[in-house]
N, C-alpha and C positions, 0 to 999 in steps of 0.2 A: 310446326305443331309439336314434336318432340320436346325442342324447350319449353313449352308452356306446360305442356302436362308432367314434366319435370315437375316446374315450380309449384304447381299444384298440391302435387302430391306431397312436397316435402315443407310448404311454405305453412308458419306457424299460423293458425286460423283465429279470427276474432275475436270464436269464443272463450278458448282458451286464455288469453290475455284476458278477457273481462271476466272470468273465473276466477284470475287467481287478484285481479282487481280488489272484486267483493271480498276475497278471503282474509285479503290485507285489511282490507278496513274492518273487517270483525276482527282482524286479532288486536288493531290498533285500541277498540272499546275491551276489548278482555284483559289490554294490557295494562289499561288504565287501571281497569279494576283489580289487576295485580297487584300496581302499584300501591294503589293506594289501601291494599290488605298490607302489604309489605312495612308501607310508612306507617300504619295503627301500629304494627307491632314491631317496629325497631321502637315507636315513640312510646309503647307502653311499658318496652325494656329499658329506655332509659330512667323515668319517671320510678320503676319498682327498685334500679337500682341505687335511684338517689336515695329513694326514702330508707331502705334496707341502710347505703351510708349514714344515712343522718340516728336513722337509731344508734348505730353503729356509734357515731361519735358522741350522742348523748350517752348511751352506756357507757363508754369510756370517760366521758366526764362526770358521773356519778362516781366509777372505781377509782376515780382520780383524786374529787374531791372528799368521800370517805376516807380513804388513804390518807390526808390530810386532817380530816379531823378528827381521825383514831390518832393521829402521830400528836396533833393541839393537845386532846384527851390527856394521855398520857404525860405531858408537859405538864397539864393543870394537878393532875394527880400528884405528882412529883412537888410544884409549887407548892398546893395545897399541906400535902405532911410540913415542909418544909417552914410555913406560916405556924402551924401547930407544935412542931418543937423546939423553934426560935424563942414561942410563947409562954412554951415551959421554962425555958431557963431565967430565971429571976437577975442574972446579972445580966442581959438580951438588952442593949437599951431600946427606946421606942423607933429612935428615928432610921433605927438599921431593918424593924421589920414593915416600918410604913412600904416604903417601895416593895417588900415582897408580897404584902398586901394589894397592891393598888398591880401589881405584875398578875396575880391571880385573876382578879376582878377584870381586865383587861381578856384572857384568855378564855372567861367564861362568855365574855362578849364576842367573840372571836367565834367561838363555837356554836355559838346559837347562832349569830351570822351564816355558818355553813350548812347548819339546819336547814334555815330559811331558801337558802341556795338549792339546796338536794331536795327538797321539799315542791319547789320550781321546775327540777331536770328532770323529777318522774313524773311528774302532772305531763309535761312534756313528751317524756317516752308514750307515756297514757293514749294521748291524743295521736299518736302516731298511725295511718292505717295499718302497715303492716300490724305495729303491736294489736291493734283493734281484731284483726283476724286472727290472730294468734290467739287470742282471748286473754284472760290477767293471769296472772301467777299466786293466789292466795298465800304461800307456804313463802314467798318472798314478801309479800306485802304484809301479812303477819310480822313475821321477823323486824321487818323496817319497823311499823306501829312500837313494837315491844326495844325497841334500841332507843328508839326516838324517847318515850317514857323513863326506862332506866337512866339514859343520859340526862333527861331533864331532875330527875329527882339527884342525879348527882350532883349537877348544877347547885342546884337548889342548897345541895348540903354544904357545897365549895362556899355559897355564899352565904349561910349561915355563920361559916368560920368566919369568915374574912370582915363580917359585917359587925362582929361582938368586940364589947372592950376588951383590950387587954388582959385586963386583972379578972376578965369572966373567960377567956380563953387560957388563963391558967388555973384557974382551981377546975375547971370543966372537962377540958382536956391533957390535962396533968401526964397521964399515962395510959388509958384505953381509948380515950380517944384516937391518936393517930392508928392504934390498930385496927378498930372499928373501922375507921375511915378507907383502910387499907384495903380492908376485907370487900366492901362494898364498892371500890373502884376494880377492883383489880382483876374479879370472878367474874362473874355473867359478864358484863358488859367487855370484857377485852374477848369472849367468844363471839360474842353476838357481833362486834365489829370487825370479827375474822373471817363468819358466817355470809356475813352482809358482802364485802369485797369480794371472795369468792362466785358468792348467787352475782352481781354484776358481769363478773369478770366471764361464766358460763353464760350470760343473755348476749355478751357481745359476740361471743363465738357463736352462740345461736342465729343472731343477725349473719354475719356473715356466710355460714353455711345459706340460709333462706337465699341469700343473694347471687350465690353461686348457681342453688336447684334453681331460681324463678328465671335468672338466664338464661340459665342454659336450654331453660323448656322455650322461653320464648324465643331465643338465637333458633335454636332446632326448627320452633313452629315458620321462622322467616325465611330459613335457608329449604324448608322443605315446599314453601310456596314458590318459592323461585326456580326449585327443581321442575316442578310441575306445571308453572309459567312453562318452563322452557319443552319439555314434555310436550303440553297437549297443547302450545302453540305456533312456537317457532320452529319444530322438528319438521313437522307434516309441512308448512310453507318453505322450509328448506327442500325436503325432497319437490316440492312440485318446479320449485325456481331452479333444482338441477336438473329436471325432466324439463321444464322449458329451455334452461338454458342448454341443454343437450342437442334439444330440436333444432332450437335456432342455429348450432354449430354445426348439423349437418347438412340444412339449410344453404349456409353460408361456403359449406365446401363443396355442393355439389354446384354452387354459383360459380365459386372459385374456376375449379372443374372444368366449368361449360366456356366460360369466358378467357381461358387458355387451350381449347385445345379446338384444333380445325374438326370439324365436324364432319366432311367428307372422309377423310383419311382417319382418322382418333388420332393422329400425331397433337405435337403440341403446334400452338399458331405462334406468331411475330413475338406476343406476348412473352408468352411460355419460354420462349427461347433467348429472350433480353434479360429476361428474370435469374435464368439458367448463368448466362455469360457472367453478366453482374457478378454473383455470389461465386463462379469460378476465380474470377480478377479479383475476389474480396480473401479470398483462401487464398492465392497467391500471395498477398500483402500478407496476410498473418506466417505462413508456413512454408511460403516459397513454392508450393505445389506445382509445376507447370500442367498444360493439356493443349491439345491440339482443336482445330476447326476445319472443316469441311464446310465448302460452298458445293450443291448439287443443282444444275442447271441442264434440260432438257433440249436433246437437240431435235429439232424438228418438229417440235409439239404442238406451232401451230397449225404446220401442214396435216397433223393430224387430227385436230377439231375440224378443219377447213375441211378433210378429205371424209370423217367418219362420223361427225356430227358431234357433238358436246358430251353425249352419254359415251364415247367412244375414249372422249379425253378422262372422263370422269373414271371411266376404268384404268386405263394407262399409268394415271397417280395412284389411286389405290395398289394397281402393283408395284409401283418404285417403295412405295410408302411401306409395303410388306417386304418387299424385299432389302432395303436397308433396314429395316427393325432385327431381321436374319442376318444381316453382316454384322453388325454390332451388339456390343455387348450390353447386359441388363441396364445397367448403371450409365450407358452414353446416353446422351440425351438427342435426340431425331426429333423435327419438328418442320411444317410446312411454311415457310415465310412468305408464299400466298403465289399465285397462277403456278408456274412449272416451278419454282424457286424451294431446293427444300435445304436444309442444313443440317450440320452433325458438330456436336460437343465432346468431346472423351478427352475426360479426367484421367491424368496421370500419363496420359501418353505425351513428350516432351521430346521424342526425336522423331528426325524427318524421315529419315529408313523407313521405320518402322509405323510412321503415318503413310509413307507411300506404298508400303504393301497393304494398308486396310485401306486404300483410298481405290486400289486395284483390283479388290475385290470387291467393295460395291461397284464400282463398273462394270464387270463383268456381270452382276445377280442382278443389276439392272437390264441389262442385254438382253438377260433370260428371255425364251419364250412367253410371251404374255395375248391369248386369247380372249376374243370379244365379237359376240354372236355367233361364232364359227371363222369368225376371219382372226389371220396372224397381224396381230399390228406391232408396226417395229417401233422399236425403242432404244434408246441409249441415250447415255446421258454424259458432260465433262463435268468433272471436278477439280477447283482446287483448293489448296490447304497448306495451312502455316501455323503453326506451332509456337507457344507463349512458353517462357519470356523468349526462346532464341529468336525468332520474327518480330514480336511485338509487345511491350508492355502494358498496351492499353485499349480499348474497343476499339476508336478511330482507328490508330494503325493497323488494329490485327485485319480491321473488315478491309480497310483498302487493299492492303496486303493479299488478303485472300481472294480479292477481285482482280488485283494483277495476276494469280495464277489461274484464277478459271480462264479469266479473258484469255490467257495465251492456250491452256486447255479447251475452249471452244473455236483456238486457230487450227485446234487437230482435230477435234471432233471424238467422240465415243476414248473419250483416254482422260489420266490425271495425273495433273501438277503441282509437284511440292515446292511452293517458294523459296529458293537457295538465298536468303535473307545476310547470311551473315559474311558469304566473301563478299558479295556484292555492298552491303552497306561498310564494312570495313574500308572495301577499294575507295567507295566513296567519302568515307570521312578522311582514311589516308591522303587522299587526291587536295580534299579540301582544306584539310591541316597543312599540306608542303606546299602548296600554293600560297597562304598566309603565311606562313615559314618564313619563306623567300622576300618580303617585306618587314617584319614582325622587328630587325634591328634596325632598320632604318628610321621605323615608326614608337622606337625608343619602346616598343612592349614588354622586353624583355625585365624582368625586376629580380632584384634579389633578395633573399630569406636568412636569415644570421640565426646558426645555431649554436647556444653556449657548451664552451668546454671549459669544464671544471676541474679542480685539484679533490678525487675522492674523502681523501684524509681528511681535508678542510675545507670541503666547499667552497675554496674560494675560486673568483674567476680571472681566469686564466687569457681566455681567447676565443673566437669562433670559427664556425666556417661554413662558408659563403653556399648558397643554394639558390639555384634557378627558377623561377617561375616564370611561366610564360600569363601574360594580361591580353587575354584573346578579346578580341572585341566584341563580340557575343559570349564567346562563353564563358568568361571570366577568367579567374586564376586555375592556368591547368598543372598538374604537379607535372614533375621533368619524365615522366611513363611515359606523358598522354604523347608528348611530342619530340622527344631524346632520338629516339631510334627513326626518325625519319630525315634528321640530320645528317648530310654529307658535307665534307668537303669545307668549303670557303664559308658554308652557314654553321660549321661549328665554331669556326675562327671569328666569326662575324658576334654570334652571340658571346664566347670566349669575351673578347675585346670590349665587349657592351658589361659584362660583369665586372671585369679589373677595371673599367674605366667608373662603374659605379663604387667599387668597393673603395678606390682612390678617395673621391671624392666622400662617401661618410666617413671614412680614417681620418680625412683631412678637417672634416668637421668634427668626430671627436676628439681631437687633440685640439682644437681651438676652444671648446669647452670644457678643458682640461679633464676629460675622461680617459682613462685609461682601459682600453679598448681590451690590450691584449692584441696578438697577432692574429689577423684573419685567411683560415685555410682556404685555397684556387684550388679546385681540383684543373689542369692545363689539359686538355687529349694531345695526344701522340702526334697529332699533324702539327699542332704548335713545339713542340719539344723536340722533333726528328729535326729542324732547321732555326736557326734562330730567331724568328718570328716569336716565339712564347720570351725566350729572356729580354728582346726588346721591349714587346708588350709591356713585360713589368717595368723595364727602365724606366721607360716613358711616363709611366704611371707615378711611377718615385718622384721623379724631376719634376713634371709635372705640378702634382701636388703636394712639395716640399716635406716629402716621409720618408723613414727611413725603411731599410730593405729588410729587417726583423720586422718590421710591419706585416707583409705577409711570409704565407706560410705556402706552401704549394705542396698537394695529393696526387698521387700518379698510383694505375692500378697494376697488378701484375703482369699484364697485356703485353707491358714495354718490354719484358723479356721477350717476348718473342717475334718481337718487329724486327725486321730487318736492318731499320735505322737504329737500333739498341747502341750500338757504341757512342753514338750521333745525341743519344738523347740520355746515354751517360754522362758525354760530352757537357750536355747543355746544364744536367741539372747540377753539375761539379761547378759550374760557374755561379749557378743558385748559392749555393753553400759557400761559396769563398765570401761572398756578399754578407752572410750571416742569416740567410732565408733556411727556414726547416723546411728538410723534406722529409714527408711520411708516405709510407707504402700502402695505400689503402684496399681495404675488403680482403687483408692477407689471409689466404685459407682455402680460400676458395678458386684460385686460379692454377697455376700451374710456375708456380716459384718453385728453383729449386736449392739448397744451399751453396751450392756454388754459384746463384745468383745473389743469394745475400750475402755472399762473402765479397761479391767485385762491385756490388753496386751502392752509391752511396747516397745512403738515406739517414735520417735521424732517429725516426719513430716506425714501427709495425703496428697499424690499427686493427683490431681484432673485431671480424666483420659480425652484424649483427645476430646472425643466423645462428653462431656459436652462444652469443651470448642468452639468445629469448630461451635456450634452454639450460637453463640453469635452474639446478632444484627440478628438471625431468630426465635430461639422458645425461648418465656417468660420462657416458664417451665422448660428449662435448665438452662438459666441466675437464675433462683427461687433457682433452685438446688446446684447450685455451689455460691449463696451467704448464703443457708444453712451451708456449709461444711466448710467454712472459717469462719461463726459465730462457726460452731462447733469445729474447730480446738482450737479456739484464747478459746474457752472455757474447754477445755481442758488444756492450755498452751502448745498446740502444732503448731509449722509453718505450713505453708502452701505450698506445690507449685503444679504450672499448669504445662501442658504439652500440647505440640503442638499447640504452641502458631503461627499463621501464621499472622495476620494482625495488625495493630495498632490498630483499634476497639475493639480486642480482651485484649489487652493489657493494651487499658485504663479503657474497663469493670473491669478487673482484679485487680488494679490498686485503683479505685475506692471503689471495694470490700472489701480490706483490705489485699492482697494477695501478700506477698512481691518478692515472686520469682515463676520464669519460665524458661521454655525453649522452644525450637521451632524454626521453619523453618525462625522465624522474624530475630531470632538473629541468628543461625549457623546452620545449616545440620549436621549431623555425617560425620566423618572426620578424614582420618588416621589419625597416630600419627604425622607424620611429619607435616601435615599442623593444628594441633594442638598444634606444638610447634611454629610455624609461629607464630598462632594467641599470643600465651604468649606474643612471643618476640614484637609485635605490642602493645600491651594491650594497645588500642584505651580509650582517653581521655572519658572521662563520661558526661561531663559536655554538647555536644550537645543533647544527649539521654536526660539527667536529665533537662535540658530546655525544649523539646515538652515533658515528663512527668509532668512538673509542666503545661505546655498548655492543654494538656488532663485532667488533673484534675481540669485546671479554665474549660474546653468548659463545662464539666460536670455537674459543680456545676452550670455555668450558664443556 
């Protein structure tokens, strides 16, 4: 009954939806008629501004062709004297002024043509609307009448001239004529066609002022209807769709609400608390955040429905439910996952200490006293809990997980269990790794990784050195971490033997491919090198596969100083070296070498372990360190090389140092053999490398 009258109360009604129905469909007809006020007046703003243009270009083709036949004009005038005192001169023959005859006669046709033309483009302007509301221009249209006349009685005189014989255009015009002639082109009519261009020249600017105001009244009258569209009818439908859409959101949450949380207790239900988990394990992925889980499980809670009836239990939860809300903090999440069954989330809590002391206090607040009708009814409850990522990284295991520590928590009853996850899964992975160990060379698992070693200066290649993988048959390729240090005994000799007996065989095949490999560096351990088992190893390997003993290279770490067998595996590795095999000190730095072990013991090379090197460009006192060790080699008369070499920074410290080779992530990763034979067959040109080496060593010095 509670949820109904919830939904009641908040659930969005009928009428309302069919309110704002109607409201839409009226504004859908208002809008129309919006539109279609909007389209009259964009469409009668375009139409005002054509015509306003087309006067616009008729006035200017009036000023245009005036201009033209004010410039004619004054041609013919010029012609015209020019016929007149050709005519005078009695030595003039005839056939020099016929052409300037017939040159006149042509320009007065020429200009009554332009007449007829301008005559045409006001009729034109005339009929114009806009001109039509404007009303005429009398004081321009005078002017024209009075031009048009004067030009024609010019006309008229030009061809008087031009039209008389000879011998009547010299006694006629002898000497006042051309002045005459002068007088009457030259006065009124060059004003009146200065008058004239002007008055056009002011109507076109007219036009376009007109076209500018009638826009912009009309743009105004379009953009203030669409204000007012929007106003008085999209505004009011906005707010009602945010008042509905608000309803319906609170609607929807107090749905939400009901359908996550148990209703007897307010905790959250099964729901609530999957939702909860979820988005914890989804923050982990993003940000690494760990948190812990609580499993709370009731002991005796059936005896106590069985003994005090249903409403007996129903109180029982309600107090667990109160009183884990009090053990925990705002932000944990508590939720009932349904009969005695309740659960705890807390964010940020990641270790098991300190999950077992909150896990200790809800059981005790559980314990509490809890009365019901007057009677003491008991209570307690087992918990337990496991802790993400150290326990589990993912639901399935965290929940099983956490049902192995209750189950053992309800073998004790009123107490809780924090799952000890990580020695126990260690022993176990440990257990199950040296089990396959103990196989893993027989079953040819073991593979190896070729990492190049380069010449700094020049990038060229030089050699490699050989690295372990283990090919687990489940879990694939593990690096030498996962399963190194679970090695004893006869299984380091065993995989030892499995590596040289592989490394033989690629040497052997690249040199039949005529690759030049370079030497490949063995790291041997101290059990092979204390006795002669390791220099056989190699014999055998040599003979075997028809190579030579500068083929490999053999690595030993500072260790061997202090083995007991040290003379034994001085012994051994002086017989390396008579052979022509390098041997390098590897990870020097880091162990407990002293110089009177570098002075007895004979090696070729000190690699300079990578720890030194990744800080380069951050701590002085390593860069201090590794320009020690390289003064120290070079003083010695021993090379030098670095390892894990990852950036060009590092490379040009090095470089700079005096350091002639390295390896590292800059130049190759480890790398099966086949793409190890890739890189031979590639053997990339030197000369871009040895170019930015010679640049890093100018940015240096400079």
């Amino acid at each position: 009954m509670v949820i109904g009258s919830d939904i009641e109360d908040t659930a969005p009604s009928g009428e309302s939806h069919s309110s704002v129905a109607k409201y839409i469909r009226s504004i859908g007809r208002h809008y129309v008629a919006a539109v279609v006020v909007m389209t009259v007046l964009i469409g009668a703003t375009f139409l005002t501004v054509k015509m306003a243009l087309d006067r616009h270009t008729l006035q200017q083709d009036i000023s245009y062709l005036t201009g033209r036949q004010f410039i004619r004009f004054q041609q013919l005038a010029n012609q015209t004297r020019a016929v007149m005192r050709a005519s005078t001169d009695p030595n003039m023959p005839e056939y020099i002024i016929r052409p300037m005859v017939e040159d006149v006669q042509k320009a007065i046709g020429e200009i009554r043509a332009m007449s007829v033309d301008l005559n045409d483009l006001n009729d034109r302007v005339e009929a114009n609307l806009l001109q039509r509301l404007n009303g005429p221009d009398p004081a321009a249209e005078k002017l024209r009448l009075e031009l048009d006349g004067r030009l024609e009685d010019f006309l008229q005189r030009a061809e008087r001239v031009v039209s008389a014989k000879l011998q009547e255009r010299r006694e006629r015009y002898s000497f006042w004529g051309p002045i005459d002639f002068a007088v009457s082109s030259d006065s009124m009519l060059m004003r009146q066609f200065s008058a004239l261009i002007d008055s056009a020249h002011d109507r076109s600017d007219v036009s376009i002022d007109h076209t500018r105001l009638i826009s912009a009244v009309l743009l105004s009258l379009t953009a203030a209807t669409l204000i007012l569209a929007t106003l008085i009818l999209f505004i009011p439908l906005l707010v009602k769709l945010r008042t509905e859409h608000r309803r319906t959101l609170d609607f929807e949450i107090k749905l939400t609400h009901l359908a996550h949380t148990d209703t007897l207790t307010g905790l959250g239900n099964r729901s609530s608390f999957n939702d909860a988990l979820n988005g914890l394990f989804a923050s982990l992925d993003r940000t690494g955040a760990g948190f812990s889980m609580l499993l709370v499980d009731l002991d005796y809670f059936k005896a106590t429905n069985d003994s005090f009836g249903h409403p007996a239990g129903d109180a029982v939860l309600s107090h667990v439910a109160t009183a884990l809300q009090k053990t925990f903090r705002a932000g944990d999440v508590v939720a009932r996952l349904g009969g005695d069954e309740f659960a705890a989330l807390l964010p940020g809590i990641s270790d098991a200490a300190t999950l077992e002391g909150i896990a200790a206090r809800a059981v005790a607040a559980i314990a509490a006293e809890c009365h019901f009708e007057g009677r003491l009814l008991p209570v307690s409850a087992s918990v337990g809990g496991a802790v993400v990522p150290g326990h589990a990284a993912d639901e399935t295991t965290l929940m099983r997980i956490a049902d192995v520590a209750l189950y053992a928590a309800k073998a004790k009853r009123n107490t809780a269990v924090i799952f000890d996850e990580a020695s126990l899964a260690q022993r176990l992975e440990q257990n199950q790794l040296a089990a396959a160990l103990a196989f893993a060379a027989d079953r040819d698992e073991f593979v190896v990784y070729y990492q190049q070693k380069v010449d700094l200066q020049t990038g060229r290649h030089l050699g490699f050195e050989a690295l372990v993988r283990w090919r687990h048959p489940q879990l694939g390729i593990l690096p030498p971490g996962r399963f190194l240090p679970l090695m004893e005994g006869h299984l380091i000799q065993s995989m030892t033997r499995c590596i040289v007996n592989t490394v033989a065989r690629d040497l052997r095949a690249w040199k039949a491919a005529g690759l030049a490999a370079g030497s490949v560096a063995i790291n041997l351990p101290e059990a092979l090198l204390v006795s002669h088992d390791g220099y056989d190893l190699i014999a055998a390997a040599v003979k075997a596969n028809r190579l030579d003993w500068r083929n490999f290279a053999i690595e030993v770490t500072e260790d061997v100083f202090l083995n007991r067998g040290a003379n034994q595996i001085a012994e051994t590795i002086s017989r390396f070296r008579e052979h022509g095999v390098s041997v390098s000190l590897d990870d020097f730095g880091t162990g407990f070498a002293s110089l009177v072990h570098l002075r007895d013991f004979p090696f070729d090379e000190l690699k300079i372990d990578r720890s030194f090197v990744a800080e380069i460009g951050k701590d002085v006192r390593s860069e201090q360190i590794i320009r020690a060790i390289i003064d120290l080699a070079r003083n010695l008369g021993k090379r030098c090389v670095a390892e894990g070499i990852e950036e060009e920074v590092q490379r040009g410290f090095l470089l700079n140092a005096g350091c002639e080779t390295g390896q590292g992530y800059l130049f190759a990763k480890p790398e099966p053999a086949s793409v190890a034979t890739e890189r031979l067959l590639r053997r990339p040109a030197a000369r871009e490398v040895a170019g930015r080496s010679r640049k890093l060593r100018a940015d240096a010095v400079s």
